[in-house]
C-alpha positions as CSV (number, residue, x, y, z in Angstrom):
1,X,70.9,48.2,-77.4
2,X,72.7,46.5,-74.9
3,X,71.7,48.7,-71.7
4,X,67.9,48.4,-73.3
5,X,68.3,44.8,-73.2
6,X,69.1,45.1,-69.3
7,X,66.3,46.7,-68.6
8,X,64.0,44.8,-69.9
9,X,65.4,41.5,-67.8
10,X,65.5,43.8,-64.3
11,X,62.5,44.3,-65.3
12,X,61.2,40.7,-66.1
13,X,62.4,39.7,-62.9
14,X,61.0,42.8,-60.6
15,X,57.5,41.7,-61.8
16,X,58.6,38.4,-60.9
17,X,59.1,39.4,-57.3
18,X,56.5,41.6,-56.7
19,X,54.0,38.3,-58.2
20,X,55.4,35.9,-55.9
21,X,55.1,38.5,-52.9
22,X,51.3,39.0,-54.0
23,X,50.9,35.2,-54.0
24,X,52.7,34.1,-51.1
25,X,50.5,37.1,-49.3
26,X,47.3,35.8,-50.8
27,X,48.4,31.9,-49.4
28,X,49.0,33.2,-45.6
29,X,46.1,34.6,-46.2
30,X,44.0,31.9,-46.9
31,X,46.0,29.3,-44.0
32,X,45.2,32.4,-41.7
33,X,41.1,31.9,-42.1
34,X,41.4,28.4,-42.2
35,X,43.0,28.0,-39.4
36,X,40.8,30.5,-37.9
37,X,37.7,29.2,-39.2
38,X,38.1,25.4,-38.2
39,X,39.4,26.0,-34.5
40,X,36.0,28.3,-34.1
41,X,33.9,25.6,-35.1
42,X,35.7,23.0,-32.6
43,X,35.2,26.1,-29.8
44,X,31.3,26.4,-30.7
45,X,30.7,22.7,-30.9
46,X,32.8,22.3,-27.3
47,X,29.9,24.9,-25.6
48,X,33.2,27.4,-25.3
49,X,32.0,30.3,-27.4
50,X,33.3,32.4,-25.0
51,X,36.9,32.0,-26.9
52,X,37.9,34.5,-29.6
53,X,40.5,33.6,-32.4
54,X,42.8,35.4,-34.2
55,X,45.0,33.7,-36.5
56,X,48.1,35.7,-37.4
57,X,50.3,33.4,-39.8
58,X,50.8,30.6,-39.0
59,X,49.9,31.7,-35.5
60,X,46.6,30.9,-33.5
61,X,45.7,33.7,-30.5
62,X,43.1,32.3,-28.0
63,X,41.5,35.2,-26.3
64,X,38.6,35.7,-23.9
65,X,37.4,35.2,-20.5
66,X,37.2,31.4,-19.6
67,X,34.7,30.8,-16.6
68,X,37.5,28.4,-14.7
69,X,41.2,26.8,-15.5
70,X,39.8,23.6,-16.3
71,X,37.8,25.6,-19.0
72,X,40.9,27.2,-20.5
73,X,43.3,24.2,-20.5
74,X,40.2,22.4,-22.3
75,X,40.0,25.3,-25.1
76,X,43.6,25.1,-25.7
77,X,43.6,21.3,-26.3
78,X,41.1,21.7,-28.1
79,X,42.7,24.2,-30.5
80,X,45.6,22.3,-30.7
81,X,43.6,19.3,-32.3
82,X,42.9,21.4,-35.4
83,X,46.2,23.4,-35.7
84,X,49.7,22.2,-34.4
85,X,50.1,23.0,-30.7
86,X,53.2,24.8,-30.9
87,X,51.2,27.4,-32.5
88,X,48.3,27.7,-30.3
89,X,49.3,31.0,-27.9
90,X,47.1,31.4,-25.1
91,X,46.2,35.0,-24.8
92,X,42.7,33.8,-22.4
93,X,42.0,34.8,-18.6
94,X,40.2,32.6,-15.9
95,X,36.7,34.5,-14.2
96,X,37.7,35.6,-10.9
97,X,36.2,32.7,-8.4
98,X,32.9,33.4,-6.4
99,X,33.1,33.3,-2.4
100,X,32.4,29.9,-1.2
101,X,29.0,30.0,-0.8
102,X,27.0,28.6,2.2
103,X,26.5,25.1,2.9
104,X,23.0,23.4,2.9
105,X,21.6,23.1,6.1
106,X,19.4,19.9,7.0
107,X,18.9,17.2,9.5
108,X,17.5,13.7,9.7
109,X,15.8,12.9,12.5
110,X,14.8,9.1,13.2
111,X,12.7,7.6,16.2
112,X,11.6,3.5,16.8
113,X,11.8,1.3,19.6
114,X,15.7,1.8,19.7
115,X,15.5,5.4,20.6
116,X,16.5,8.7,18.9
117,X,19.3,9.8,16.3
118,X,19.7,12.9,14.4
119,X,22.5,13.1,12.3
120,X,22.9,16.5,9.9
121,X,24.5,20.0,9.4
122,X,22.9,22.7,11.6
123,X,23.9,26.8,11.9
124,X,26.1,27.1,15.1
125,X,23.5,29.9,16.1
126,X,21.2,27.2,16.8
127,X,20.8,25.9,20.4
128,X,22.2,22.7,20.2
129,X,22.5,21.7,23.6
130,X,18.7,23.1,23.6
131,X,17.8,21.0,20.9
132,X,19.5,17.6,21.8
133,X,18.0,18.0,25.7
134,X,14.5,17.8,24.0
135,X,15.1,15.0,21.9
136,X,16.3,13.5,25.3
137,X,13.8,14.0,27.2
138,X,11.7,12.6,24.2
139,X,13.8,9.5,24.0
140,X,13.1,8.5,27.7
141,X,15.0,5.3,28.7
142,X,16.0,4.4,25.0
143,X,18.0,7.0,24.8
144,X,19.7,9.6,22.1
145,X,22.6,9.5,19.8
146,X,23.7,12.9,18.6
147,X,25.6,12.8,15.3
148,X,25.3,16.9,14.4
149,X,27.6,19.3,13.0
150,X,28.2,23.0,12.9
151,X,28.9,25.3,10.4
152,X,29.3,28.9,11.1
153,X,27.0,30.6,8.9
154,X,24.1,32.8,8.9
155,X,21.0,30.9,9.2
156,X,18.4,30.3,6.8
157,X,15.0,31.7,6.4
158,X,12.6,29.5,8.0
159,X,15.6,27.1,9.7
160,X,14.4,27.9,13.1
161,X,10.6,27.3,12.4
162,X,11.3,24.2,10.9
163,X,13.6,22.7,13.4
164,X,11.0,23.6,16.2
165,X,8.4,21.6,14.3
166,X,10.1,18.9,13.3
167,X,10.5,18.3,17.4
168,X,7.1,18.8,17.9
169,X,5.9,16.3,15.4
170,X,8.6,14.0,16.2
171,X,7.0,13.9,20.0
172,X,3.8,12.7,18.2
173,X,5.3,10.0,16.3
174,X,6.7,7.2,18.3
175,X,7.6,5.4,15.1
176,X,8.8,8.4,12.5
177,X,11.7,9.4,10.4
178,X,11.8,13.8,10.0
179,X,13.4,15.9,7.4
180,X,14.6,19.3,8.0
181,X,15.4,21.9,5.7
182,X,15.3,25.8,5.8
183,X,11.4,26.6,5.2
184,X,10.7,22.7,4.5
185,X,9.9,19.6,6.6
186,X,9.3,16.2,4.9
187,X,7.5,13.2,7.7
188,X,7.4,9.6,7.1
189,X,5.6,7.9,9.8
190,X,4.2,4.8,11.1
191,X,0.5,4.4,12.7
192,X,-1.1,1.7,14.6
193,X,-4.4,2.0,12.8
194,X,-6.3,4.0,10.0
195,X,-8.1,5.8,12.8
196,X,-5.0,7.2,14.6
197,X,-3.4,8.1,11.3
198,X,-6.3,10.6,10.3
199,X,-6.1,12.0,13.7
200,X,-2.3,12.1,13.5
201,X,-2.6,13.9,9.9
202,X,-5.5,16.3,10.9
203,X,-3.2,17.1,14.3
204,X,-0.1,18.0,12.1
205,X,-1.7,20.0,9.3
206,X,-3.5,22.1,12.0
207,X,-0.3,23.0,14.0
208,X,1.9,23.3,11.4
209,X,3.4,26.9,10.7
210,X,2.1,28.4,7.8
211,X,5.3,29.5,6.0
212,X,6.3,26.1,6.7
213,X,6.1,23.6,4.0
214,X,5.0,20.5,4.9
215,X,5.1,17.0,2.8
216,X,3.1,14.0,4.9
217,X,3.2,10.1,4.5
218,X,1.6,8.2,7.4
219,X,1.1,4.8,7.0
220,X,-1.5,2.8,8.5
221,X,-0.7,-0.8,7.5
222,X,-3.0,-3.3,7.9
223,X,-2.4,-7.1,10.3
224,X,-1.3,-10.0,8.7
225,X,-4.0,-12.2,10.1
226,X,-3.3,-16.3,9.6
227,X,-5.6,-17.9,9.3
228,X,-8.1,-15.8,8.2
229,X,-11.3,-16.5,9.8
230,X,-15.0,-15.6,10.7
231,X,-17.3,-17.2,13.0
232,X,-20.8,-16.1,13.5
233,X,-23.1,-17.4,16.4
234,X,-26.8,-17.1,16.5
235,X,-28.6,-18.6,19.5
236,X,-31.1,-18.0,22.1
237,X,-28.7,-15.2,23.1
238,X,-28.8,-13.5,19.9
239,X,-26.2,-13.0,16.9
240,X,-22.6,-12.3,17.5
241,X,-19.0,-12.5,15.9
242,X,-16.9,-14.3,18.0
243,X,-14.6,-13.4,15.0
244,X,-14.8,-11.5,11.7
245,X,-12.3,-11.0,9.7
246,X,-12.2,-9.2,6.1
247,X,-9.5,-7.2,3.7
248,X,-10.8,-4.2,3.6
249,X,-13.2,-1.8,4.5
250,X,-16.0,-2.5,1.9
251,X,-15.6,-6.1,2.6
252,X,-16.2,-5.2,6.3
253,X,-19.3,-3.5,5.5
254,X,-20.9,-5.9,3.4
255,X,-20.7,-8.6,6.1
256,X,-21.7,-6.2,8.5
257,X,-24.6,-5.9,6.8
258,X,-25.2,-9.6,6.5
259,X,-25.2,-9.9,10.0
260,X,-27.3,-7.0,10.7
261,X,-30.1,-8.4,8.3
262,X,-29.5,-11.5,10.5
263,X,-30.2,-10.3,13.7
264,X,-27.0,-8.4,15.0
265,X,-27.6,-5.4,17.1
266,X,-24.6,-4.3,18.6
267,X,-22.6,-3.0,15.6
268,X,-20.4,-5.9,15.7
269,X,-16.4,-5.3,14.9
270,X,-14.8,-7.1,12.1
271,X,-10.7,-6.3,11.7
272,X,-9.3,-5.9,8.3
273,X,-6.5,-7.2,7.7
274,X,-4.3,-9.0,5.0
275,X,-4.5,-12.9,4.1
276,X,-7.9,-13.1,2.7
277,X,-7.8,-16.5,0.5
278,X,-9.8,-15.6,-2.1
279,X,-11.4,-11.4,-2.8
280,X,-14.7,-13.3,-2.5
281,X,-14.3,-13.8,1.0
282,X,-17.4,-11.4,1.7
283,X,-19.3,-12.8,-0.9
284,X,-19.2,-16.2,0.5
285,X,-19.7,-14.3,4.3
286,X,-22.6,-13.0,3.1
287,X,-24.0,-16.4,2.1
288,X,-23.2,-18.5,5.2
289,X,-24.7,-15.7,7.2
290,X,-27.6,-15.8,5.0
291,X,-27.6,-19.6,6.4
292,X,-27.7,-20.0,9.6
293,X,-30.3,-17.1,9.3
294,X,-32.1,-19.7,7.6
295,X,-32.4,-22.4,9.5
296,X,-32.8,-20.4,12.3
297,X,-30.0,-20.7,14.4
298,X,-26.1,-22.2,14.6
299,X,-23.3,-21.1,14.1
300,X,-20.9,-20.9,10.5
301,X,-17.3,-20.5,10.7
302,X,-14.6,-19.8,8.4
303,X,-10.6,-20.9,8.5
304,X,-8.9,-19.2,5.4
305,X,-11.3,-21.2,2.8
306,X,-12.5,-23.8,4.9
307,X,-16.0,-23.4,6.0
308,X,-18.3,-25.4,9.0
309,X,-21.7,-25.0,9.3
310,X,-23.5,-26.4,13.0
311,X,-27.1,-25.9,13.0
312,X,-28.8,-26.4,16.2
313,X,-29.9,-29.4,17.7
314,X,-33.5,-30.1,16.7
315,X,-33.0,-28.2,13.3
316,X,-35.1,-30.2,11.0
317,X,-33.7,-32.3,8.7
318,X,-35.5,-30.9,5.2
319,X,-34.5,-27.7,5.8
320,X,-31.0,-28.2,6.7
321,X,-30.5,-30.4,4.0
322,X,-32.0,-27.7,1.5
323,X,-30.6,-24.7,2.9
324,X,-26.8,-26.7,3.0
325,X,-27.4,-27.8,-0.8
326,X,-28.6,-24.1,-1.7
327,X,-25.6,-23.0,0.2
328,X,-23.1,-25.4,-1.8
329,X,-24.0,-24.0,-4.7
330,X,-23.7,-20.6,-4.2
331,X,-20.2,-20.4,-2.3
332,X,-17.7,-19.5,-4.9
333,X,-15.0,-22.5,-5.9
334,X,-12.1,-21.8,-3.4
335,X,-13.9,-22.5,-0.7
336,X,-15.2,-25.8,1.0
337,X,-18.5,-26.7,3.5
338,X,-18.7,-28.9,5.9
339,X,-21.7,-28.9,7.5
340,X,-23.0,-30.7,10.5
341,X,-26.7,-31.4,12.2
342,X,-26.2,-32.4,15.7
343,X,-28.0,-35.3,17.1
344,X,-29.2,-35.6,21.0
345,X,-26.5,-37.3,22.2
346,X,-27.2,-36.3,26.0
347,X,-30.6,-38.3,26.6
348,X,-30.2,-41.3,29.4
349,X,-32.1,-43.3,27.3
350,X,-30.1,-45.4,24.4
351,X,-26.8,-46.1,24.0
352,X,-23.8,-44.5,25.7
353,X,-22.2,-42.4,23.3
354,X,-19.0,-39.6,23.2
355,X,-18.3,-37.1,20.7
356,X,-15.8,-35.2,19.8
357,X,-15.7,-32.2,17.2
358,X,-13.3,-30.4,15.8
359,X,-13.8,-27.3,13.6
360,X,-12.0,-25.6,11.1
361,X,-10.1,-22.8,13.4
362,X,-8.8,-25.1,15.8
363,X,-12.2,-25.1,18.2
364,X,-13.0,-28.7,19.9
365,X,-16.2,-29.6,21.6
366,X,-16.3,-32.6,23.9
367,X,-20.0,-34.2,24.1
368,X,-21.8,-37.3,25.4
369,X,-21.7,-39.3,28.3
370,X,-18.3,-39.8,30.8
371,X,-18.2,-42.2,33.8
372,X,-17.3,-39.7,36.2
373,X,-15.4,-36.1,37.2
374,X,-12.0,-37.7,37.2
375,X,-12.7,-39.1,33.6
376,X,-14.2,-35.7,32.5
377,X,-11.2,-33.7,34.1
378,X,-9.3,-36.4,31.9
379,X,-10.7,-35.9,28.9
380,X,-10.4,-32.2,29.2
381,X,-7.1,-31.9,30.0
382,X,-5.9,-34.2,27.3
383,X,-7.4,-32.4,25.1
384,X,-6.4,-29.3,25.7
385,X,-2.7,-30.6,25.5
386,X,-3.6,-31.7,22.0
387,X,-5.2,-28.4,20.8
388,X,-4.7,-25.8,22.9
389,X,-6.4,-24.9,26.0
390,X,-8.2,-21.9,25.1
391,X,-9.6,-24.1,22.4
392,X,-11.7,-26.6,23.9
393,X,-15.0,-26.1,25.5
394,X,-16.4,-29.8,27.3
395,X,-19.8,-30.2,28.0
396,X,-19.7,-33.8,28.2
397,X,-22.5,-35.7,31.2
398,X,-21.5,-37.8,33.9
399,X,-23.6,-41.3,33.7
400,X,-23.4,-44.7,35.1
401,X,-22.7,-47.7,33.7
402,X,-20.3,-47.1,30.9
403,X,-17.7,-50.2,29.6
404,X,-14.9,-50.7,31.6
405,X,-12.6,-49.5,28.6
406,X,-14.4,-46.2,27.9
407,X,-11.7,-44.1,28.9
408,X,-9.4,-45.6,26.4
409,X,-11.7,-45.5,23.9
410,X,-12.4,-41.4,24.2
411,X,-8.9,-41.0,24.4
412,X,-8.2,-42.7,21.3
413,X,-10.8,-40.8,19.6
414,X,-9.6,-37.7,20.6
415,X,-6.0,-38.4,19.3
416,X,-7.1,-39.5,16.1
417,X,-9.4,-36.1,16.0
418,X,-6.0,-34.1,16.7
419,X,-4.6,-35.7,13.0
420,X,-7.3,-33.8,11.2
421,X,-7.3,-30.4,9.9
422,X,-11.4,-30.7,10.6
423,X,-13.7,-33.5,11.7
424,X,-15.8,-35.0,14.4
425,X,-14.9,-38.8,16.3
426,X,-18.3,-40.8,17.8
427,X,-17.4,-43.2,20.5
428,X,-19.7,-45.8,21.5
429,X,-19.1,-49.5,22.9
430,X,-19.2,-51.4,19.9
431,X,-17.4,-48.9,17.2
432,X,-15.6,-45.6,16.6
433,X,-16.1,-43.2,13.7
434,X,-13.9,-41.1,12.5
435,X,-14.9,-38.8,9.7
436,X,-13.1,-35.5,8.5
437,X,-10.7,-33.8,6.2
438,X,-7.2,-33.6,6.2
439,X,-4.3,-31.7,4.2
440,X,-1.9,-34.8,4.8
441,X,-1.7,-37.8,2.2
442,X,-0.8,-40.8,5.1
443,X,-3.8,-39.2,7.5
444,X,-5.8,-42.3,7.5
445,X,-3.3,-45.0,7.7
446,X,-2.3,-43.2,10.5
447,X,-5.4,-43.3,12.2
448,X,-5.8,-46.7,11.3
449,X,-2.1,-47.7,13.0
450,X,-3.3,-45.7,16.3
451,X,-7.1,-47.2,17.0
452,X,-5.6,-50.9,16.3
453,X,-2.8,-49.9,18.5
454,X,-5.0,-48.6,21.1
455,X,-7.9,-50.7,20.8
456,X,-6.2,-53.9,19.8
457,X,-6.9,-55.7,17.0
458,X,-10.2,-57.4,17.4
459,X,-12.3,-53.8,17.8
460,X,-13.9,-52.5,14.8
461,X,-13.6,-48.9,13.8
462,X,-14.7,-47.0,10.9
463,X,-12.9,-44.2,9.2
464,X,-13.9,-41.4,6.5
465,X,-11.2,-39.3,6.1
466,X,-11.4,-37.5,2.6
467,X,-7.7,-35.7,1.4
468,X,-7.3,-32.3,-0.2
469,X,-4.5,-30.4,-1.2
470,X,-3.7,-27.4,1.1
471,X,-5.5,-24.4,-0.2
472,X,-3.3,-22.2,-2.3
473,X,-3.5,-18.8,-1.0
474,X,-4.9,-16.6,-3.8
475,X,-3.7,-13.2,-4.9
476,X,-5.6,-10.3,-2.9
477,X,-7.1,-8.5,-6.5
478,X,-10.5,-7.0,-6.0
479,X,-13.2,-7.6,-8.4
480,X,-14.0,-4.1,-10.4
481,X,-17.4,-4.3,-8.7
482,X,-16.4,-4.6,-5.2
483,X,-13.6,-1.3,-6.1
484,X,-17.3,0.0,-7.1
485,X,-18.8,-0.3,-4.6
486,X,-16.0,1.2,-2.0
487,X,-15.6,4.5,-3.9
488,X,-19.3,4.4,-3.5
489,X,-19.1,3.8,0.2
490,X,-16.6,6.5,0.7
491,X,-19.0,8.8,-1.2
492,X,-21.5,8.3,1.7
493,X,-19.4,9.7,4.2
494,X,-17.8,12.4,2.8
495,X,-17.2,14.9,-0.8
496,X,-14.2,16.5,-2.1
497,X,-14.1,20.1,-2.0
498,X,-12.1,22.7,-3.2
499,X,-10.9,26.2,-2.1
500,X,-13.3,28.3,-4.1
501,X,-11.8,29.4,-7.6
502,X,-9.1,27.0,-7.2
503,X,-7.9,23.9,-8.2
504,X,-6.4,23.5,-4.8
505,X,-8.0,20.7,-2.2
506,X,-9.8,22.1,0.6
507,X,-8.2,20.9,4.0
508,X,-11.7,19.4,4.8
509,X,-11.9,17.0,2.3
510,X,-8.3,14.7,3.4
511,X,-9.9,12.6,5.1
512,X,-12.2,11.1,1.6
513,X,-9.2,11.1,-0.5
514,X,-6.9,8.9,2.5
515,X,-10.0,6.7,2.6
516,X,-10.0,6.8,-1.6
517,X,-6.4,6.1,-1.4
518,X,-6.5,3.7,0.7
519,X,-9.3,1.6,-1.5
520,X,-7.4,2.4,-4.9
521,X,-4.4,0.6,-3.0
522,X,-5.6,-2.6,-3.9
523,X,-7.4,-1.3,-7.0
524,X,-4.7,0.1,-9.1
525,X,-4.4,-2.4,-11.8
526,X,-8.0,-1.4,-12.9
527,X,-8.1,1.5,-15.0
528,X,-9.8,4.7,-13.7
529,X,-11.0,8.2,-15.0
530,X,-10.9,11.0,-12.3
531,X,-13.3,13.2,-14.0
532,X,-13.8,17.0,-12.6
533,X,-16.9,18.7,-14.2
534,X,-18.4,22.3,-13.4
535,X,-22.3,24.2,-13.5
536,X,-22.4,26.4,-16.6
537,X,-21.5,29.9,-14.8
538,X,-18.6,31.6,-16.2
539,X,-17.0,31.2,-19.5
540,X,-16.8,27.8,-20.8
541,X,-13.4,27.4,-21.6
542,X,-12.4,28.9,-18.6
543,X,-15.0,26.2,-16.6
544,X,-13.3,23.5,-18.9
545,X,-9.7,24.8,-17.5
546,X,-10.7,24.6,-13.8
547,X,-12.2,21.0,-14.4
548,X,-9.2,19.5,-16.2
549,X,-7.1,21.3,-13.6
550,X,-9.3,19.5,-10.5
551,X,-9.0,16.7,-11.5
552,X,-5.1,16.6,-11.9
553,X,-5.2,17.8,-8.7
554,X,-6.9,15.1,-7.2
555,X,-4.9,12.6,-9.5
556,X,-2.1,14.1,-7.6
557,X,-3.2,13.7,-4.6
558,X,-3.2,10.0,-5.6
559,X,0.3,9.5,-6.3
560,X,1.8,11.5,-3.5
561,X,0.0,9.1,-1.1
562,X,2.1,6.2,-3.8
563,X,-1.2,4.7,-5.1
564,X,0.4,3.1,-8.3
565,X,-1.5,5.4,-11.5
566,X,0.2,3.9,-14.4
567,X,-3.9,3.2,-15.3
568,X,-5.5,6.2,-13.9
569,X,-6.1,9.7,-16.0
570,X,-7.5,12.7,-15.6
571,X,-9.6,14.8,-17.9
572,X,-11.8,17.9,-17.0
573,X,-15.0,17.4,-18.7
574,X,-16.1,21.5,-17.7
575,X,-19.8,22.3,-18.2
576,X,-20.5,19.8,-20.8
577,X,-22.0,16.4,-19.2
578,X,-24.4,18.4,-16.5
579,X,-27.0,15.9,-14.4
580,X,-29.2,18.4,-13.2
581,X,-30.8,22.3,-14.3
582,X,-27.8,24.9,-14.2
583,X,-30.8,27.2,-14.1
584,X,-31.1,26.0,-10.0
585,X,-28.8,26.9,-7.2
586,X,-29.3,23.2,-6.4
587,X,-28.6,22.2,-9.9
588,X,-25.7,24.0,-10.4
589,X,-24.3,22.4,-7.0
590,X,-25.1,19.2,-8.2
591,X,-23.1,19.6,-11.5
592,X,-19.8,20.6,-9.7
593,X,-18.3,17.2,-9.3
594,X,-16.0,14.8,-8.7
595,X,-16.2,11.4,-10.7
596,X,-14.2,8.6,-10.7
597,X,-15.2,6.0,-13.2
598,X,-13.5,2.9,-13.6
599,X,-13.2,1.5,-17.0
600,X,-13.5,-2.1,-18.3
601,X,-10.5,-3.1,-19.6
602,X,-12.5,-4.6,-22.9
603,X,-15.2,-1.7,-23.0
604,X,-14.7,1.3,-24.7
605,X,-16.7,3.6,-23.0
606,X,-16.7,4.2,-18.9
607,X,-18.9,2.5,-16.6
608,X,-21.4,3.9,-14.5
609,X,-19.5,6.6,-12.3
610,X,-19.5,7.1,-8.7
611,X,-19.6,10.8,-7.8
612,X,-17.8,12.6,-5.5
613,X,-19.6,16.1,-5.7
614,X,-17.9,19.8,-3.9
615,X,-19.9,23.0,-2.7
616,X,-18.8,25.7,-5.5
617,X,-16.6,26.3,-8.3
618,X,-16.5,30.1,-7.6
């Protein structure tokens, strides 16, 4: 009994054993795949799957290749955020490191008045001193700085090509920043005029290499003219611009036009330029041209918004006053007419009178009766101090018998004419007149103070001197009519085409879309639809394809010349708005087009489009 009795507690306590060995195995097991488990998902969420685990106890083994020692220390922190880092071993290797690769070769290349400098990292194989003794001889007397460097490695496809180029075109453009790259050249230039920078661009695309890429911004900006003024002359010699001005190219046209229907015949030139006071400038050009056709003869000029009409002498009275009062009403707001009928102020008979008149753009005219050359040379010269001496044209006659204080009367007049911004001063024995406009407040007590001074105080004198603020120079925003009418100008004189199949511009058709670009400059806070449309041969959806892909091309056209098109889209409208018969050669021509249609900002549908149409969609 007793030895039974042993064996049965040996035996209680063997089972014990072997049950606490199962369940202490059983626990590892589970802190094993734990711990294995939670520092896997940390690797995979870290973008370092590259890791394996293995978790042996209480044991973590990191194994695997990590792509660089930064890459490995940052797995093993890692782990050890999950397990305790005593028990992370690192078991990883590090990717063997790639050759140090070859640098990128470029070069900047700028030219101005101050010379030449080209700064950059060029192959040693390249001729250096052949390349700075060009730029050299390029420079001239402003001279070169050299700021290269060298690195000796093979050279790049297309280095040399480019490099050679970017010389050439860099002779071209006195006023030019040059990119170089292997295969790539990127210019930034500045022209003198919209004329030379066509010719510059058509130049440049021609010569350049064709496994040369080539990116092109040439900028033709336009004078900052102050004032801005326009004066047109028509007398017994004909009709002229002694000035024109206007701020852009379809403004240009429409008072060319003006003045054409008006009598010009030689073409006439009118400069565009920026400082127009108001985008109705040609508007109201067109108007007082329309006038002095009118009445026949005279002259009309503008200073910013001031406008002064002179009809000739002998212009009767009726019809200059209803061709001014027609005038007057049909000149927009901004600006202001002053307009003047000139009296015979030459004839010997009736009293001796002087004028003096001063117009809106600085001109003076000296008229009437002096006493003699020495007075007249007087009068001239005094003022010609006051206003300039290219601005005053005398045409006054010599007579007898004039007061003894005439001079200091004409002189008076003309310093009080100097104090106005426009006007016209009649001497005569008995009284001066002074009547004009001025942009100071104190104008006419100052006038007053220098005819009592100079006249003393028991002359008379009259003066009507009316005050206005000075005009506020207005925002340069063309009227969606006048953008209109520019892309329909530009129409005229030339299409956009396309190489055939393609959605890719044909070299031809640069010139419209600078001239596009250069109107939507000023236009490109109206919104506009480039619309591309195609005849009916060829699958439609493949026609509808082709259109929407046109007319992104053209859209992009727009932005790399940085026409602002936060309000322009593009949508290819394929066969299905046709204009004409597909069933005609002619037809079909017709209906493969460009549109661009600017859109109302309080219409829902487009307005009428302008159309821009190309040769073939085949």
């Amino acid at each position: 009994m007793r030895l039974s009795h042993i064996f049965i507690i040996a035996g209680v306590f063997t089972a014990a054993a072997i049950l606490s060995l199962v369940a202490a195995s059983l626990s590892a097991r589970v802190i094993e795949d734990s711990s294995e488990i939670a520092v896997r998902r940390v690797l995979d969420e870290g973008q370092m799957g590259w890791a394996e685990v293995q978790a042996d106890g209480l044991t973590v083994s990191l194994s695997g290749t990590a792509p660089s020692e930064a890459a490995r220390f940052r797995a093993v922190s890692t782990a050890g955020t999950v397990v305790d880092a005593a028990r992370v071993i690192d078991e990883m290797s590090v990717a063997a490191t790639d050759a140090i690769r070859p640098p990128r070769f470029s070069a900047e290349i700028l030219r101005n008045d101050g010379g030449i400098s080209i700064i950059g990292l060029i192959p040693a194989t390249s001729d250096r001193d052949a390349l700075v003794k060009r730029l050299t001889g390029i420079a001239g007397a402003t001279g070169m700085t050299d700021l290269l460097e060298t690195a000796d490695y093979p050279t790049p496809e297309g280095w040399e090509d480019a490099l050679a180029f970017a010389v050439t075109a860099l002779d071209a453009l006195p006023r030019s920043k040059v990119s170089v790259d292997a295969g790539q050249i990127t210019i930034t230039a500045i022209a003198d005029s919209v004329e030379e920078k066509a010719a510059l661009e058509r130049d440049l695309r021609r010569r350049v290499p064709p496994s040369l890429s080539m990116k092109l911004d040439i900028a033709a900006p336009r004078p900052v003219i102050t004032p801005f003024t326009l004066r047109f002359v028509l007398d017994a010699e004909g009709a002229r611009f002694d000035s024109c001005s206007a701020q852009d190219d379809p403004a240009r046209e429409r008072i060319l036009a003006a003045a054409r229907e008006a009598g010009l015949s030689n073409g006439g030139r009118c400069v565009v330029g920026m400082g127009v006071p108001s985008p109705r400038w040609a508007a109201a050009a067109e108007k007082a041209i329309g006038a002095v056709a009118a009445l026949g003869g005279g002259s009309v000029t503008f200073s910013d918004a001031d406008i002064t009409l002179v009809a000739q002498e002998g212009t009767d009275a009726g019809l200059f006053d209803r061709v001014v009062g027609e005038l007057q009403t049909a000149l927009p707001e901004v600006f202001a007419l002053h307009a003047v009928l000139p009296q015979p102020v030459d004839a010997v008979t009736g009293p001796p009178e002087f004028t003096a008149m001063l117009s809106p753009e600085g001109q003076v005219q000296l008229r009437g009766r002096l006493a003699d050359e020495t007075m007249r040379q007087l009068a001239d010269s005094y003022a010609k101090a006051r206003f300039g001496s290219d601005q005053v044209y005398t045409a006054a006659r010599l007579v007898d018998g004039l007061p003894p204080d005439w001079t200091v009367r004409v002189l008076a007049g003309i310093e009080a004419l100097s104090m106005l911004e426009t006007g016209i001063v009649t001497v005569s024995p008995d009284n001066i007149s002074v009547r004009g406009l001025t942009f100071a407040e104190d104008t006419r007590a100052a006038v007053a103070q220098l005819l009592s001074e100079q006249l003393g105080g028991a002359e008379t004198f009259e003066i009507e001197i009316a005050y206005r603020a000075p005009p506020k120079v207005l925002p340069e925003t063309p009227m969606p009519g006048d953008c209109e009418l520019g892309l329909a100008t530009i129409k005229e004189g030339g299409k956009i085409t396309f190489e055939p199949g393609s959605a890719t511009i044909a070299a031809e058709s640069l010139d419209t879309l600078n001239a596009i670009a250069e109107l939507l400059r000023n236009c490109s806070d109206l919104r506009l639809e480039i619309q591309g449309h195609t005849d009916s041969q060829g699958r439609e959806e493949m026609n509808q394809q082709l259109s929407q892909a046109r007319a992104e091309s053209v859209l992009a056209e727009m932005r790399a010349r940085r026409i602002l098109t936060a309000n322009f889209t593009a949508v290819g409208y394929g066969e299905s708005q046709p204009i004409a018969d597909n069933g005609t050669e002619d037809g079909r021509e017709a209906n493969r087009r460009i549109e661009f249609k600017l859109i109302p900002a309080d219409a829902e549908a487009p307005a009428e489009a302008t159309e821009e149409r190309e040769p073939g969609n085949e």
